[in-house]
N, C-alpha and C positions, 0 to 999 in steps of 0.2 A: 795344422793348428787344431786340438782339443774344442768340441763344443762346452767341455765342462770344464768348472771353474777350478781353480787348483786345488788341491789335495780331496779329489774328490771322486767319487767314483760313477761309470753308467747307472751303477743302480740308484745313485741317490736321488731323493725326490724333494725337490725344494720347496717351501709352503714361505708366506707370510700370516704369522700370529695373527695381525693385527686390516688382515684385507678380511670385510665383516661378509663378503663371499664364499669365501673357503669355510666349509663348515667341518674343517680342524680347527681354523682358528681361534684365539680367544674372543675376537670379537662377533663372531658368526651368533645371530639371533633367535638362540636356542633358549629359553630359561629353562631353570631346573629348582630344584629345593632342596637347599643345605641352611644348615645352623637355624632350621623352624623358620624358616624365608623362602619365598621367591626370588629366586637372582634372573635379572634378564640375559648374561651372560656370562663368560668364565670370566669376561675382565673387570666385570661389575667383584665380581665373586671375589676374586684374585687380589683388586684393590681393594675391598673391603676390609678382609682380614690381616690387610696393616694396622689397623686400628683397632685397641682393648675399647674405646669410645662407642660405645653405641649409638651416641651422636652421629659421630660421621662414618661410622657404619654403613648410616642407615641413610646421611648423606649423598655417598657413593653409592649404593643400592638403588638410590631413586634417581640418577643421575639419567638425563635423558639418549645420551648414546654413552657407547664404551670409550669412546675416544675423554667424553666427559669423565667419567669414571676416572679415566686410567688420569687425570691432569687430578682430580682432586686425592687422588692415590699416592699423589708425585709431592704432594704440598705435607711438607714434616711438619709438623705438630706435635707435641708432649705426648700423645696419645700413642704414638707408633709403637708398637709392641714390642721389648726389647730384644726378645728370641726372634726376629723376623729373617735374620739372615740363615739359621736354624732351621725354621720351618715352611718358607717358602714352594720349596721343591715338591716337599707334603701337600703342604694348599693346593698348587696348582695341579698336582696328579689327583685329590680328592674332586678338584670340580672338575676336574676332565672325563675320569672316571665318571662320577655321577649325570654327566651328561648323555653320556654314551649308553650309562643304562637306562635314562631317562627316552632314548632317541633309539631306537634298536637301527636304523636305517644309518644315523650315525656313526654303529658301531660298526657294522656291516662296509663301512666307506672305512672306518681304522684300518679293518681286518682285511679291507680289499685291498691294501699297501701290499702285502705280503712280508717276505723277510725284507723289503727295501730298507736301507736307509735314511730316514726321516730327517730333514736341516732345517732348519730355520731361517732363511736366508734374510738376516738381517746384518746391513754394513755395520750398523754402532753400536748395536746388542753385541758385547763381548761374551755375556752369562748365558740369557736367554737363545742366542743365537749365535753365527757362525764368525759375524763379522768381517769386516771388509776383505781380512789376508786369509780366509778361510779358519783362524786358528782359535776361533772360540767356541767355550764350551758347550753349545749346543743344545744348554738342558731342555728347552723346550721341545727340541727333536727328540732326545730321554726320554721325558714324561711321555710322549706319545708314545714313543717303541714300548714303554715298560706296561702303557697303560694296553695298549695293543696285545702284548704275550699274556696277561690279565684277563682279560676277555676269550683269546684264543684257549688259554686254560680251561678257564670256565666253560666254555662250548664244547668241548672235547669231553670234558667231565659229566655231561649232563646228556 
């Protein structure tokens, strides 16, 4: 019997997004500054820019944990941007990115993954994550691997 989960490999490294520990994930208590803001996190960050509202922007922004954030993120409203399914994947790589350069020690924990495989180990996240049969798409393991060669570029270059 496989210690590892199906379709998966030794090298892959499972993360949860949303464990505010894991300082990959989106809820780990890093802030940073995008869009001429303080964001307390990527998930502050992440759910904000569903909304053209600067209302509830700015709602989400001051939202007391991510968990908050991500629940007033979840609530549709007129406001929600209608390119979101469009540009999402950009958001979430711009605040990843920008944390990482905000955080060098951060970027250094990316870059210490190596070539691994990065998952997202979430059951009911199909997009975000792997979910439960293994067969989803993972973006949030993406944005890290992409934002991870990004960085390694740039260290290499400099």
């Amino acid at each position: 019997m496989s210690l590892f989960p199906p379709n998966s490999g030794e090298n892959d490294l499972y993360i949860s997004r949303a464990d505010p520990d894991n300082p990959l994930g989106t809820h780990a208590a890093f802030s940073f500054e995008l869009e001429g803001k303080v964001w307390p996190t990527v998930e502050h960050y992440f759910q904000g820019m569903k909304f053209t509202d600067e209302i509830r922007q700015e709602q989400v922004r001051m939202a007391a944990t991510p968990m908050q954030a991500r629940n007033l993120g979840r609530k549709r409203h007129k406001s929600l941007r209608p390119d979101w399914k469009r540009v999402r994947e950009t958001i979430m790589t711009r605040a990843v990115y920008t944390r990482c350069c905000t955080y060098p020690h951060l970027a250094q924990e990316l870059l210490d993954t190596g070539d691994r495989n990065i998952v997202e180990n979430s059951n009911f996240d199909y997009f975000w994550g792997c979910g439960r049969d293994r067969r989803g798409d993972n973006r949030y393991g993406e944005v890290l691997m992409k934002v991870r060669g990004k960085l390694a570029e740039e260290r290499k270059a400099s």
